[in-house]
N, C-alpha and C positions, 0 to 999 in steps of 0.2 A: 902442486901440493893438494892433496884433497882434500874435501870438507872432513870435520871432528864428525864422531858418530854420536855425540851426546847430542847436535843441532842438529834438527832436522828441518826439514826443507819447509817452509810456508808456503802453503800453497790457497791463492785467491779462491775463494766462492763466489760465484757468480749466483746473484738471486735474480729472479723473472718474477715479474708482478704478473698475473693473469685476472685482465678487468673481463667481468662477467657481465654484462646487461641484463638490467631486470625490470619487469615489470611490476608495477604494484596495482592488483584490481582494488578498485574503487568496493565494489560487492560483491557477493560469491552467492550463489544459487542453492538456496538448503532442501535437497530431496526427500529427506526425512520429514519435514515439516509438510510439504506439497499432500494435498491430498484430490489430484485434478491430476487425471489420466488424459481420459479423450474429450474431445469439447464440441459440443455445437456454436457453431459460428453465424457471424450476422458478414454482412456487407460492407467495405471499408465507409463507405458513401454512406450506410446509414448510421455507419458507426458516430463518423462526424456530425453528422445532423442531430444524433442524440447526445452527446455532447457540449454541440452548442445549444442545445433544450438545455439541460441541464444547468449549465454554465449563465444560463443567464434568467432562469427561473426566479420569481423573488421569495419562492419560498427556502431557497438554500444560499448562505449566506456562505459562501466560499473564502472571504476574506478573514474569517473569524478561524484562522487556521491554528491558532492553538488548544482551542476545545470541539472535542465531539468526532474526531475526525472518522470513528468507530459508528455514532449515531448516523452520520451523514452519507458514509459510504453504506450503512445498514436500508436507510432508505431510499436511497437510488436503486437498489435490487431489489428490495420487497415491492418495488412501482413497476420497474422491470420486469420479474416473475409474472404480477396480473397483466401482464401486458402481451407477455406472452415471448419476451425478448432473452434468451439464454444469457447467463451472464456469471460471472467469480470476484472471487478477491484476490486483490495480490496485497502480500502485508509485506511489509517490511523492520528489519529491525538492528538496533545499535550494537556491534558485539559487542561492547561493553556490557550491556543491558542483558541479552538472549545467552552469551558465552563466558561473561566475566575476563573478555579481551578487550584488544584494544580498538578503539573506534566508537564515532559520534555519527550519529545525523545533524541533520539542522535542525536552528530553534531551538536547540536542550531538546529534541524527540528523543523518547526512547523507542518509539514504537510508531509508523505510519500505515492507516492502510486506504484502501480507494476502490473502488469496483473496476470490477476486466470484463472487456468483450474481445472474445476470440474472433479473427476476422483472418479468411481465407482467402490467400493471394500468391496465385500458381500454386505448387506442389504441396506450398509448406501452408502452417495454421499461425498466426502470431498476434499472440495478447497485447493487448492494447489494455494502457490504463485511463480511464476515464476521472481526470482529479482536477479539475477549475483553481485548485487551491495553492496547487505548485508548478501551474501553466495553463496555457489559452489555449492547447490543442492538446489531441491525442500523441500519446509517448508507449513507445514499447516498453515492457517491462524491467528489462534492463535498464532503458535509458531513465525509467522513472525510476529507482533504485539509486541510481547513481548521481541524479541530480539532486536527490536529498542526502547524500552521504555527505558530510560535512569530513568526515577524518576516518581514514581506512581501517576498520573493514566495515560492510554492514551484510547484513544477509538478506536477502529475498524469497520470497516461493508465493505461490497459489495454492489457495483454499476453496472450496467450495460455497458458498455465498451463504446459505444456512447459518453458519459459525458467524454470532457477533463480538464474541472476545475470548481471549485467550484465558486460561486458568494463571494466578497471581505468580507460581513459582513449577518448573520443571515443567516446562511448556513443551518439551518432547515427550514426556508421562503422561502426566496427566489430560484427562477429556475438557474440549474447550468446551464453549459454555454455547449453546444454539438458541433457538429465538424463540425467549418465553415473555409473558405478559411484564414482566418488569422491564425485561431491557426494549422492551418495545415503548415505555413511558421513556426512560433515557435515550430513547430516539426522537421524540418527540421532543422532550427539555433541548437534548444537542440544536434540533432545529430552531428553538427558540433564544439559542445561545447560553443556555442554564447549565451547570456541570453541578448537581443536586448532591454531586459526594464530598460536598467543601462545604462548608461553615455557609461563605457567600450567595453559592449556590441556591443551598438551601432556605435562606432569605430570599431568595429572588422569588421564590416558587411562592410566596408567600403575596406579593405582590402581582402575579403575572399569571395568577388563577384562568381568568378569563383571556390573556392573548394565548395560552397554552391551548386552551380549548378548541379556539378560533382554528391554532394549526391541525388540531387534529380533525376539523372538520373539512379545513382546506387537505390533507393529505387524504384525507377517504374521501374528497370528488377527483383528487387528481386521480385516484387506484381504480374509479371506473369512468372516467371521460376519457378514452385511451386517445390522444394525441395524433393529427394527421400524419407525423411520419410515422408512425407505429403503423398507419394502419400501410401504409404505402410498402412500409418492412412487409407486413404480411402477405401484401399482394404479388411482391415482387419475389416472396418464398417458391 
């Protein structure tokens, strides 16, 4: 007897899941932002050596990592430049903060940054970030990117060392801000631990007239007593 032609046959579907593996980057490389093509480089070996100068100077207080990090990275390259040592920044930043996406650094940062020495090793060139503040050694810039990214994404690039802060909003338009007589006192305050654009801050300044001084005297012998491994960098140019 055959089947009615009102009923038609059922017939199974067979569904297939296809599992995709993915990666999620921790931070993503912003080339738009870069403004650091080609680089003069120092030596891995003196890279480290000025590092651990740095890292254990008492005039840089590395552990006061949530103010100044702009001031501190600013004066490690203006001591650098008279020094005669080629150097950058690598900044970093939260997409949240730079994209209006999603992703944190640490700390509630919206924004990190640190000085770079380019250091040549075989064929290739690779940045090194110099930051006592978020480790004891030297960290490529990637990996220094990524150890502060607290929640994905964040972004990264190199700037040219000149640039001590970014303009407040459209940080892809607008002209950042380079190194003029005021941000060079907020270089000074960050050394002294003072953030002058807060109520607190600027109480402190009030009080600490004279240790503010004192640094600016200690940073203009450090900018001409150039330091034995500096001089050893030079000889070994």
């Amino acid at each position: 007897m055959g089947r009615p032609k009102n009923i038609r046959r059922k017939r199974k579907r067979i569904y297939t899941t296809r599992i995709i593996s993915m990666t999620i980057e921790p931070c993503l490389y912003d080339f738009q932002l870069s403004d650091v093509d080609s680089r003069n480089t120092v030596s891995r070996e003196h890279a480290e050596l000025i590092f651990d100068y740095f890292g254990h100077h008492p005039l840089f207080n590395w552990a006061n990592a949530n103010n100044g990090c702009e001031g501190r990275a600013d004066a490690v390259c203006v001591l650098l430049d008279a020094w005669g040592i080629p150097n950058y920044k690598a900044w970093a930043f939260s997409a949240g903060y730079l994209k209006n996406g999603v992703g944190e650094l640490v700390q509630n940062w919206k924004y990190h940054v640190a000085p770079v020495l380019a250091v040549k090793e075989g064929d290739k060139i690779i940045d090194y970030v110099l930051d006592p503040s978020t480790g004891t050694s030297l960290k490529e810039v990637r990996e220094w990117a990524e150890s502060i990214t607290k929640l994905p994404h964040s972004y990264y690039f190199i700037r040219k060392a000149e640039w001590y802060i970014f303009p407040g909003d459209q940080i892809n338009k607008r002209p950042w801000h380079g190194r003029n007589s005021q941000n060079r006192k907020w270089m000074i305050q960050c050394l002294g631990g003072i953030n002058s654009l807060t109520a607190t801050g600027r109480a402190h300044l009030c009080f600490n007239k004279n240790r503010l001084k004192q640094i600016v005297q200690a940073f203009t012998n450090l900018k001409q007593e150039v330091p034995s491994i500096i001089t050893g960098y030079k000889n070994a140019s």
